[in-house]
C-alpha positions as CSV (number, residue, x, y, z in Angstrom):
1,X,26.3,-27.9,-69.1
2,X,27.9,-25.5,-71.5
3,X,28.9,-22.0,-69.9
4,X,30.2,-19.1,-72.4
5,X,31.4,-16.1,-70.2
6,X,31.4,-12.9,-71.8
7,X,33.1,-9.7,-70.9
8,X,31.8,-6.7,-72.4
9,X,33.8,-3.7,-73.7
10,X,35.3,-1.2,-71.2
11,X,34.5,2.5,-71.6
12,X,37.8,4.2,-73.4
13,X,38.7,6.7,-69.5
14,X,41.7,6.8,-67.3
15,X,41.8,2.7,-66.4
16,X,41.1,1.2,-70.0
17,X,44.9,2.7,-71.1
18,X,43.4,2.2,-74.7
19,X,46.0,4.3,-75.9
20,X,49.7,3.0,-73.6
21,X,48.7,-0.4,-74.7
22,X,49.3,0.1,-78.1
23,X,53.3,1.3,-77.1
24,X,53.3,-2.1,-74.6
25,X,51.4,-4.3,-77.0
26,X,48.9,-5.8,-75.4
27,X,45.0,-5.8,-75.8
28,X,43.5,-5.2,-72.3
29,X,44.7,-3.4,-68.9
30,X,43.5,-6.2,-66.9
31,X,41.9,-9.3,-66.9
32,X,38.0,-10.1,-66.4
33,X,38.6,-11.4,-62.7
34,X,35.4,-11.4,-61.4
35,X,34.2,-14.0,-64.2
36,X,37.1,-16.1,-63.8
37,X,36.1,-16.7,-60.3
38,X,32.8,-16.9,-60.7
39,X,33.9,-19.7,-63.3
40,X,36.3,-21.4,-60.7
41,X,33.1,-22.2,-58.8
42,X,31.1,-23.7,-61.2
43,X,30.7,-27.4,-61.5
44,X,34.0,-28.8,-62.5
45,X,32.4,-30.9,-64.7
46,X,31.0,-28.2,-67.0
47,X,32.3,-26.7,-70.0
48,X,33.3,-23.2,-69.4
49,X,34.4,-20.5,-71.9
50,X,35.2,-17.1,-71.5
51,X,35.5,-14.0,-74.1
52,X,36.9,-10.6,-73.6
53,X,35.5,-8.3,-75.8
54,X,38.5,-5.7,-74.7
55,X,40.5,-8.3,-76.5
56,X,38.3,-9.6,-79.1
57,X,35.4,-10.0,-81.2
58,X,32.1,-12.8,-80.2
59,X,31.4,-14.8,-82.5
60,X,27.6,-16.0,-83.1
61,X,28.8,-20.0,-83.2
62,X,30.2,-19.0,-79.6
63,X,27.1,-18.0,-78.1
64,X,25.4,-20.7,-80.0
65,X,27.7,-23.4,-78.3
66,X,26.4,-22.1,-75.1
67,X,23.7,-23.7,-72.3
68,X,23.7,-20.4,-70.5
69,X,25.7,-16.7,-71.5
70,X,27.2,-15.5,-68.3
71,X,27.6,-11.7,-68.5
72,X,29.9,-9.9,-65.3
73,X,29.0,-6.1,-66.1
74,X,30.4,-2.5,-64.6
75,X,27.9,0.6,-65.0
76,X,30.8,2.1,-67.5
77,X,29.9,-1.4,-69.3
78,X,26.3,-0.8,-70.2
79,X,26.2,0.0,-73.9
80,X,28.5,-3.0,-74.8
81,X,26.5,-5.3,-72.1
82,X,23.2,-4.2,-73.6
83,X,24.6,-5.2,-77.8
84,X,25.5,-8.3,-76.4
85,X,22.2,-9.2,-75.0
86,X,20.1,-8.0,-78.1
87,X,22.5,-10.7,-80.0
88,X,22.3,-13.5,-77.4
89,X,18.2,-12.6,-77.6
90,X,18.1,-12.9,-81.6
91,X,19.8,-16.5,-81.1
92,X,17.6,-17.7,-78.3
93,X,20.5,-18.1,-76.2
94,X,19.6,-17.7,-72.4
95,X,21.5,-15.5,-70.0
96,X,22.6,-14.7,-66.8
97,X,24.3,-11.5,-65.8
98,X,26.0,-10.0,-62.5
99,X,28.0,-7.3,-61.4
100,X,27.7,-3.6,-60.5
101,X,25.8,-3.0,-63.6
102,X,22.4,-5.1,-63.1
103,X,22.7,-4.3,-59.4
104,X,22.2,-0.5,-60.2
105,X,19.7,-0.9,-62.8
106,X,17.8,-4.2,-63.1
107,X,14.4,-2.9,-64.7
108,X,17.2,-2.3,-68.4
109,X,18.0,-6.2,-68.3
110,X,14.1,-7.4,-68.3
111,X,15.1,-9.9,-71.6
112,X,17.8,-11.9,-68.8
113,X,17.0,-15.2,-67.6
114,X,18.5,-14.6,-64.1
115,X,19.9,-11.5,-62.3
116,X,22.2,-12.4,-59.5
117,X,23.1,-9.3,-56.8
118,X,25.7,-9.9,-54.3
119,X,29.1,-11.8,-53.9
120,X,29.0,-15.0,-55.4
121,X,30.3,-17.6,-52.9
122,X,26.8,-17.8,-51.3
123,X,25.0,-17.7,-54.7
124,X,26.3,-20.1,-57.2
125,X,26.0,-23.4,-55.4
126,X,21.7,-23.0,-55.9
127,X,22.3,-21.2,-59.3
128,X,24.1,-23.9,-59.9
129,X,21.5,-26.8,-58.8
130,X,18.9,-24.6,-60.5
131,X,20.6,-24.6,-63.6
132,X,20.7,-28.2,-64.0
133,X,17.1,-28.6,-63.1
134,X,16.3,-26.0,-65.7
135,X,14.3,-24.0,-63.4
136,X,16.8,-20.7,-63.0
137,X,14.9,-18.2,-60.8
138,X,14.2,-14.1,-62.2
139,X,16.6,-13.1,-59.5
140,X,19.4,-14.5,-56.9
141,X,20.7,-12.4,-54.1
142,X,23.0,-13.2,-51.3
143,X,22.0,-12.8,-47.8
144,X,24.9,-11.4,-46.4
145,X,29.0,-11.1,-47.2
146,X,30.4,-14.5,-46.7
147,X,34.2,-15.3,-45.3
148,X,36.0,-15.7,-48.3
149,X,37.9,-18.8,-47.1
150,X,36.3,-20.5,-49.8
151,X,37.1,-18.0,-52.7
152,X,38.2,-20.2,-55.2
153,X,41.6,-19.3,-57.1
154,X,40.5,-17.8,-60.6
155,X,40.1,-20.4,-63.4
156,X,43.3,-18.6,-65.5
157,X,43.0,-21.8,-68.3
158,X,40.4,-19.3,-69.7
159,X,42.3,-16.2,-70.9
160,X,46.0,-16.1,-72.2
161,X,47.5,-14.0,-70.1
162,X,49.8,-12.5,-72.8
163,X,47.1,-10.8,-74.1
164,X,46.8,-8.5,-70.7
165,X,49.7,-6.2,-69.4
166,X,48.7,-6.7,-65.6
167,X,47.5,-9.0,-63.9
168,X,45.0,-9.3,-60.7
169,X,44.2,-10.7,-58.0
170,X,41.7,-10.2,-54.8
171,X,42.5,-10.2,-51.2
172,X,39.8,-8.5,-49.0
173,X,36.0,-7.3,-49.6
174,X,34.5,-4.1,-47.6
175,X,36.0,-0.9,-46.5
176,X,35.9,0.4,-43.0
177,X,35.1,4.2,-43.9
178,X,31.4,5.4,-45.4
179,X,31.8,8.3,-47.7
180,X,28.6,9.2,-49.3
181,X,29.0,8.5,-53.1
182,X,30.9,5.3,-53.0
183,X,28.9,2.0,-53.8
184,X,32.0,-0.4,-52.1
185,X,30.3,-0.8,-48.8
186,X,27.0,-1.1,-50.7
187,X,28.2,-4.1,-52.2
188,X,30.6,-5.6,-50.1
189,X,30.1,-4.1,-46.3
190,X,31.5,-2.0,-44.0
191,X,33.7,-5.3,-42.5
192,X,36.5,-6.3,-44.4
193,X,37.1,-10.0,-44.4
194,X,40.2,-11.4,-46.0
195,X,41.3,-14.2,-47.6
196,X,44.1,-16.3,-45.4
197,X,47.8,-15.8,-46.8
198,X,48.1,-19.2,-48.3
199,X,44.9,-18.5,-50.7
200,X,46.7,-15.5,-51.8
201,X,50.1,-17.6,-52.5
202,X,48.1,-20.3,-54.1
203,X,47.1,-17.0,-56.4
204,X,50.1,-15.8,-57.4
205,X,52.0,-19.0,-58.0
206,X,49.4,-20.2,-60.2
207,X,50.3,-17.1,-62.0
208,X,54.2,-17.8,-61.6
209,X,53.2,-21.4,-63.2
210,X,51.9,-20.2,-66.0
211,X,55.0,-17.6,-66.6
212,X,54.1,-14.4,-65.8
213,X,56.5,-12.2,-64.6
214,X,54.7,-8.8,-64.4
215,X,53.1,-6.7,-63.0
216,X,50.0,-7.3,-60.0
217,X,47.4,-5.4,-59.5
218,X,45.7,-6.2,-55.9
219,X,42.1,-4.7,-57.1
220,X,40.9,-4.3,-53.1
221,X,38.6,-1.1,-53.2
222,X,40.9,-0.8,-49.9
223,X,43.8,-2.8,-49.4
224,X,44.8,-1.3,-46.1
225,X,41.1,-2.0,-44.2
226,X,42.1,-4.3,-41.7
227,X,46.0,-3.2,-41.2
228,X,46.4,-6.2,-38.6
229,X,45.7,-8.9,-40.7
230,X,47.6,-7.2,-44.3
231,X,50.8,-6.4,-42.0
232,X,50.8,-10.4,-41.7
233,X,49.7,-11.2,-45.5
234,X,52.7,-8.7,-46.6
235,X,55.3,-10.0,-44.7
236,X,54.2,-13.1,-46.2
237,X,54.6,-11.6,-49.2
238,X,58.3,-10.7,-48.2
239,X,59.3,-14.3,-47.6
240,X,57.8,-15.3,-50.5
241,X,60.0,-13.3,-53.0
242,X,62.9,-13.9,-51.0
243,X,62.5,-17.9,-51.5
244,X,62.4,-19.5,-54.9
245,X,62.3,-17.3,-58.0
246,X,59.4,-15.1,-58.2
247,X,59.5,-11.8,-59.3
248,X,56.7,-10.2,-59.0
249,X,55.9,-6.0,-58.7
250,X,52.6,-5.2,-56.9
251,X,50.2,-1.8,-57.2
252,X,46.7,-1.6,-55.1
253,X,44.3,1.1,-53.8
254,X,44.0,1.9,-50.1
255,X,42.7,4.4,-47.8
256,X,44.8,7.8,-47.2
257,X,45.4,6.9,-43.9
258,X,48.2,4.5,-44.9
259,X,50.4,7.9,-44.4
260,X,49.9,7.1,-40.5
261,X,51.7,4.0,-40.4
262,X,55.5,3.9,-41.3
263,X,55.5,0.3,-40.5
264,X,53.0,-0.8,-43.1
265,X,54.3,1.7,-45.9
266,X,57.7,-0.2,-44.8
267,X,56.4,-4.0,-45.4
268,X,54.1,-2.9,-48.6
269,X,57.8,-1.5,-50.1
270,X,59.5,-4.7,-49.1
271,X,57.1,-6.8,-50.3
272,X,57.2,-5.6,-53.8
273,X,54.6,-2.7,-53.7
274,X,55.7,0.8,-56.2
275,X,52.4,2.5,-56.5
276,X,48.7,3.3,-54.4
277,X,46.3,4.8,-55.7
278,X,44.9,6.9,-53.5
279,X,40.7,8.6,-52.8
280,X,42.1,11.9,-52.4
281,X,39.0,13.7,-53.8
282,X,39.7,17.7,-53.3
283,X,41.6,19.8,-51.4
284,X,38.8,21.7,-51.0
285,X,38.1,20.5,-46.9
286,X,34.1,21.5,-46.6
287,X,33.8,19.5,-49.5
288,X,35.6,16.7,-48.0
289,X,33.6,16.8,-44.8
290,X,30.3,17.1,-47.4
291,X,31.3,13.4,-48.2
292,X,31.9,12.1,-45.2
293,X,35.9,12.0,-45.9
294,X,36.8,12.1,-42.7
295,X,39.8,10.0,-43.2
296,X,41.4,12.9,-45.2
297,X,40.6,15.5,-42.9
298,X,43.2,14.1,-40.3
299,X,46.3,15.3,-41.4
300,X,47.2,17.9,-44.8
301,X,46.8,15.8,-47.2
302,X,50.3,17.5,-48.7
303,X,51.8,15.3,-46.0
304,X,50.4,12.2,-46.4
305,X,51.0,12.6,-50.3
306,X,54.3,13.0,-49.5
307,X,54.9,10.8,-46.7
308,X,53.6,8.0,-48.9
309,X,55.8,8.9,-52.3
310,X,58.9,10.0,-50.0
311,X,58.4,5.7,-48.2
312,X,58.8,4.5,-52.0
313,X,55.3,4.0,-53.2
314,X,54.3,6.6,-55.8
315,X,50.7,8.1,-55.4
316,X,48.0,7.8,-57.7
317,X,45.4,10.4,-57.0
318,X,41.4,9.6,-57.2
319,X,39.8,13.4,-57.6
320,X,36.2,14.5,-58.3
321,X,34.7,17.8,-59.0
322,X,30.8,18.5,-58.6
323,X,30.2,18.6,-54.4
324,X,28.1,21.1,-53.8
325,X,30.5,22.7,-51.1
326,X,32.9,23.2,-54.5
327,X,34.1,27.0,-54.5
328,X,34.3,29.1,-58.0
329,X,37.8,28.7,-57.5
330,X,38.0,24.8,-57.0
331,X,39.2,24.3,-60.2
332,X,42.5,26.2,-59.5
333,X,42.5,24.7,-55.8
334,X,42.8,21.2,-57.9
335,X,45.2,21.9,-60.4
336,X,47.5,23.7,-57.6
337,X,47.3,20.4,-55.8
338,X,48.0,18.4,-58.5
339,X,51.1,19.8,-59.7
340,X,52.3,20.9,-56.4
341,X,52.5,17.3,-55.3
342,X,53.6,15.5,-58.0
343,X,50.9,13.4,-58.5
344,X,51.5,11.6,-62.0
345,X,48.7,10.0,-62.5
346,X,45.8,12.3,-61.6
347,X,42.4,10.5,-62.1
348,X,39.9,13.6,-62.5
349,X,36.1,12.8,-62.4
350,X,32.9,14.6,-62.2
351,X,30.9,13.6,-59.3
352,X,28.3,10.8,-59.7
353,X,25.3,9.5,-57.8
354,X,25.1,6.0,-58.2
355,X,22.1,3.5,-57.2
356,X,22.2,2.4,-53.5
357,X,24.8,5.1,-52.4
358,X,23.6,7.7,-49.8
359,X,24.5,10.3,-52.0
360,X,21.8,8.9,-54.4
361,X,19.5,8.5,-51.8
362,X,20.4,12.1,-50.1
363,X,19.8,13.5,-53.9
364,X,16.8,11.6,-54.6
365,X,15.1,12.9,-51.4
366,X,16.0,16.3,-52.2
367,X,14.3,16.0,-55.7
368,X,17.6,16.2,-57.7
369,X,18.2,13.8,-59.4
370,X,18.3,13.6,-63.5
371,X,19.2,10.7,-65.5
372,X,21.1,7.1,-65.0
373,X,24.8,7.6,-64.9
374,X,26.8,5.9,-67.9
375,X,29.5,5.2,-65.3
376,X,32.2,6.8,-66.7
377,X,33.1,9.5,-64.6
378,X,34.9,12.0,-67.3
379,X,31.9,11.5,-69.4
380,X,30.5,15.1,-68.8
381,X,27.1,13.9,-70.7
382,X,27.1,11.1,-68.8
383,X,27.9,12.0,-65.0
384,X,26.9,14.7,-62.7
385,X,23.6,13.0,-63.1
386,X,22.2,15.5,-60.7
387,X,20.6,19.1,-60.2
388,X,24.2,20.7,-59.0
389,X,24.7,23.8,-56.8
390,X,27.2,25.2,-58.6
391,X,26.1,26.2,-61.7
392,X,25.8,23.3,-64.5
393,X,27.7,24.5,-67.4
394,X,30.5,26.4,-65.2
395,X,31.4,23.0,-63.6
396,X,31.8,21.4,-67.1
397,X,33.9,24.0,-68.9
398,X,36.1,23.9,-65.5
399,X,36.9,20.2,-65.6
400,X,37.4,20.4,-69.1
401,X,40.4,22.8,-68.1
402,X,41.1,21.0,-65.6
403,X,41.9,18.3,-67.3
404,X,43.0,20.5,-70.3
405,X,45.8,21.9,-68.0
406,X,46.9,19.0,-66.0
407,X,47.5,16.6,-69.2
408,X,49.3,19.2,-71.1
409,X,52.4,18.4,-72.3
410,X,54.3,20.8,-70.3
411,X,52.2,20.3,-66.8
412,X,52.7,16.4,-66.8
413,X,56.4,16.8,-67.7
414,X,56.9,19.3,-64.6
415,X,54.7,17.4,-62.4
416,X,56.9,13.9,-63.1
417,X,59.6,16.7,-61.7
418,X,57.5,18.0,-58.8
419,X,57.5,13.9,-58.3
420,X,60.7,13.1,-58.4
421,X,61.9,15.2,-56.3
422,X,60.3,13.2,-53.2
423,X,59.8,9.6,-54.4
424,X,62.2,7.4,-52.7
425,X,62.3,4.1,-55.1
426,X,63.1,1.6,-52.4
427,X,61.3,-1.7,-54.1
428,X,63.5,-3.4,-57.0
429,X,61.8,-3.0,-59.6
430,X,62.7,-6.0,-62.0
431,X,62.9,-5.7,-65.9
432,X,62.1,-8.8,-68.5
433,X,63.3,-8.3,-71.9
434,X,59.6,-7.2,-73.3
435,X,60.1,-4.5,-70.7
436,X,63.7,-3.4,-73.1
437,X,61.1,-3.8,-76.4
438,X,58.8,-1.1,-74.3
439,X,61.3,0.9,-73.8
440,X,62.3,0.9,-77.4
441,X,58.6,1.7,-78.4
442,X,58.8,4.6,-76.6
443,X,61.5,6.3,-78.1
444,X,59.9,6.1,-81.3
445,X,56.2,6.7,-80.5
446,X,57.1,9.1,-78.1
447,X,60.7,10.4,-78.9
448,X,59.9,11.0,-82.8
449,X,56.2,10.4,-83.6
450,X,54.2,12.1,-81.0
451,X,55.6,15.9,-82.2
452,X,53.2,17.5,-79.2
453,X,55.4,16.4,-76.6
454,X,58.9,14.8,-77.5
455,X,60.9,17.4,-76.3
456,X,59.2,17.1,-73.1
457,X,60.2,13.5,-73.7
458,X,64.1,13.7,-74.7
459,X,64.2,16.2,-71.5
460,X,62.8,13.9,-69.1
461,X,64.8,11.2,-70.3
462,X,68.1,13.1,-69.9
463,X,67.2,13.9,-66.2
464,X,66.4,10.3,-65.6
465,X,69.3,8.8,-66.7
466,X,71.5,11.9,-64.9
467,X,69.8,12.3,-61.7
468,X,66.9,9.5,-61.0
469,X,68.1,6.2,-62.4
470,X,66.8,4.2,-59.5
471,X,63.4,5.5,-60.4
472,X,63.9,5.4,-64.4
473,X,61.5,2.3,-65.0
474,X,58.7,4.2,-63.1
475,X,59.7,7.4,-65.4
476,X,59.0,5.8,-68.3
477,X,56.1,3.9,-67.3
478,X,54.6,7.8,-66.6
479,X,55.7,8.6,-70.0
480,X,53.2,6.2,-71.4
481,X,50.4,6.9,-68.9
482,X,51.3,10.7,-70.1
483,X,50.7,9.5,-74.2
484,X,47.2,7.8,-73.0
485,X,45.9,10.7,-70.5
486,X,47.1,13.3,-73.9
487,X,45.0,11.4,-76.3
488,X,41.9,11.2,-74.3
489,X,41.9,14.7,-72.3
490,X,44.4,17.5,-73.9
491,X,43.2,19.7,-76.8
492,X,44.6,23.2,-77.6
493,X,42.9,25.8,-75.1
494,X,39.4,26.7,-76.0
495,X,38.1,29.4,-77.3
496,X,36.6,32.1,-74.8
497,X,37.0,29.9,-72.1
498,X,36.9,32.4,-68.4
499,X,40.3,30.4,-67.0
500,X,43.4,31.3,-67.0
501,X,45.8,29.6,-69.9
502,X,47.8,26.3,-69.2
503,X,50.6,26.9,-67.4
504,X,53.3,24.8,-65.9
């Protein structure tokens, strides 16, 4: 059996880092993970290929080669997912997609062979069988969320890994909390089950085998869900830096509530952790209760921000705008927050109502619903696919300056500042010589090209070297987040807009 993999085109928003990869050099953020596992637990026997259309073209000889076109799809995926199917149909070629994607809507795949909902482990063995028997069913599901002792290690033969500047890896499945928009426990529970310390080793030395030396991302909707059993995993961790020669830095998301537990921000630090990124959502606190954020209503969220930064992990912020508790003045409450806490990387979304969440469900009862999302949150055409409360058309010229104001040039350089000034770097963070060759990119992109912001640049540089030199590979690393967020999200200030100008 011949199995082609296909990963379609990511939307061009705050996590494809279209624009930093050119200064690093690389051709995707991350690699397709869900597909390489999916491929780990495939016969052995069977030929497996896999293409990333993040880092280049499919060729028609590709999908002709194929038995079966296995396509792993996000929502924000749809309009690549959708040319690749209209080619795979003109060729005869059958197919077989998963992922968020043909969960949320299955009636816009009809031309697949097979939809398959649900985590894998308990539905490729049938598949499988199915498959060779050439009778594949219109639809698999899985009856439950299985341990994920059996998780396979990805099959990493099928990319080269220098074409990615992180790589990831999975430890848990399902988040304890329930807030209303969010599909995670739709998908993956309310429980979260782990994978035992030694799968998670096998991961990263498999990695370490094949040379890399980068960065990790641990892509856990929420890393911290069952603090017993990650306190063990990361002390693990510990002990496995310590011994032999890896070098390894480490970024995940988790739940705000990691401010609670000194301990655990401890162990993540020692373990090689430097960022979280963080569901913050609004500081607007009827609005958080509106979503069932109850998790963020325990403590001022100023505290936990800068509990969190102030241990050594630097927070990157999740925020949406569109509740319907929003006040007129939520904009301002945002961008106040955002700046006042140093939060770099802000991630900035309108509110979404996605298939299966209770939000949707909530929306759809209350006759308010629109059109499908695209699944890119900072598409203002594409989200807030909803009747809002707030009126339409004043929610979307206030995100625009929203994002306008945070992602100027002279808002992001203060707010690495406002940073700064708490982060305590405590996790070493180790430099290869590409890292030197980024570096040097930067002061030409950056330092000389990019005319809209290199003073901001020279300036920040100056105070790094000078006054934050433990934290300077972090600073720079900002400074290339700050050239992506520019080019997708700051324009001069519009014309007749009601808000105030941009202002540091």
């Amino acid at each position: 059996m011949k199995i082609l993999f296909v990963y379609p085109l990511v939307s061009e928003t705050f996590w494809s880092f279209k624009h930093a990869l050119r200064l690093v050099r690389k051709k995707a953020a991350f690699p397709p993970l869900g597909a390489l596992t999916v491929a780990a637990m495939l016969p052995v026997s069977w030929e497996k290929r896999l293409v990333d259309l993040n880092v280049r073209d499919l060729r028609d000889e590709e999908l002709l080669w194929a038995d079966y076109v296995f396509i792993s799809a996000m929502i924000a995926q749809k309009s690549s997912t959708l040319q690749v199917a209209g080619r795979c149909q003109r060729l005869g070629v059958k197919m077989v997609g998963g992922g968020p994607l043909f969960r949320a809507y299955p009636d816009d795949f009809t031309d697949f062979d097979s939809l398959v909902f649900g985590e894998a482990e308990s539905i490729i063995p049938q598949l499988a069988k199915d498959m060779e028997k050439g009778r594949l069913a219109r639809f698999y599901s899985a009856s439950g969320f299985p341990d994920l002792d059996s998780a396979p290690p990805p099959l990493w033969d099928l990319i080269d890994l220098k074409d990615y500047a992180t790589m990831s890896v999975q430890y848990s499945r399902g988040c304890p909390f329930n807030c209303e928009f969010c599909d995670v426990i739709v998908m993956n529970g309310r429980v979260p089950r782990v994978k035992r310390n030694e799968q998670v080793l096998a991961e990263l030395d498999a990695l370490h085998a094949r040379g890399w030396r980068g960065s990790v991302f641990i892509v856990d909707d929420n890393f911290i869900g069952n603090k017993e059993k990650v306190k063990g995993l990361l002390k693990a961790l510990i002990a496995w830096q310590k011994n032999g020669q890896h070098r390894m830095n480490f970024f995940t998301e988790a739940s705000v509530n990691l401010a609670e537990d000194p301990e655990l921000m401890s162990l993540m630090v020692q373990a090689g952790f430097n960022k979280v990124f963080l569901g913050l959502e609004t500081p607007v606190e009827d609005a958080l209760r509106e979503c069932g954020k109850a998790q963020n209503l325990r403590r001022s969220l100023s505290e936990s921000v800068l509990a969190i930064q102030g241990s050594g992990l630097a927070v990157m912020g999740g925020f949406i705008i569109g509740f319907d508790n929003d006040p007129p003045d939520v904009f301002q409450k945002q961008v106040n927050f955002i700046q006042k806490n140093g939060i770099v990387t802000a991630m900035i979304g309108l509110l979404t109502a996605i298939p299966g969440t209770r939000l949707y469900t909530r929306l759809e009862e209350e006759g308010r619903m629109l059109f499908k999302s695209s699944g890119d949150n900072t598409d203002v055409d594409g989200s807030l696919n909803f009747i809002t409360r707030m009126d339409r058309t004043k929610i979307i010229e206030g995100y625009r300056w929203v994002m306008n104001s945070v992602y100027s040039p002279e808002m992001y350089y203060n707010r690495i500042l406002a940073f700064l000034r708490t982060y305590r770097p405590r996790a070493k963070t180790y430099l290869e010589n590409s890292d030197l060759m980024i570096f040097a990119r930067s002061l030409w992109y950056l330092g000389i090209v990019d005319n809209k912001s290199r003073n901001y640049y020279w300036k920040l540089l100056r105070k790094a070297l000078s006054n934050y030199s433990d934290a300077f590979g972090e600073i720079v690393t900002m400074e290339i987040y700050g050239y992506h967020f520019r080019k997708l999200f700051w324009n001069a200030e519009p014309e007749g807009s009601d808000f105030p100008p941009v202002a540091p």
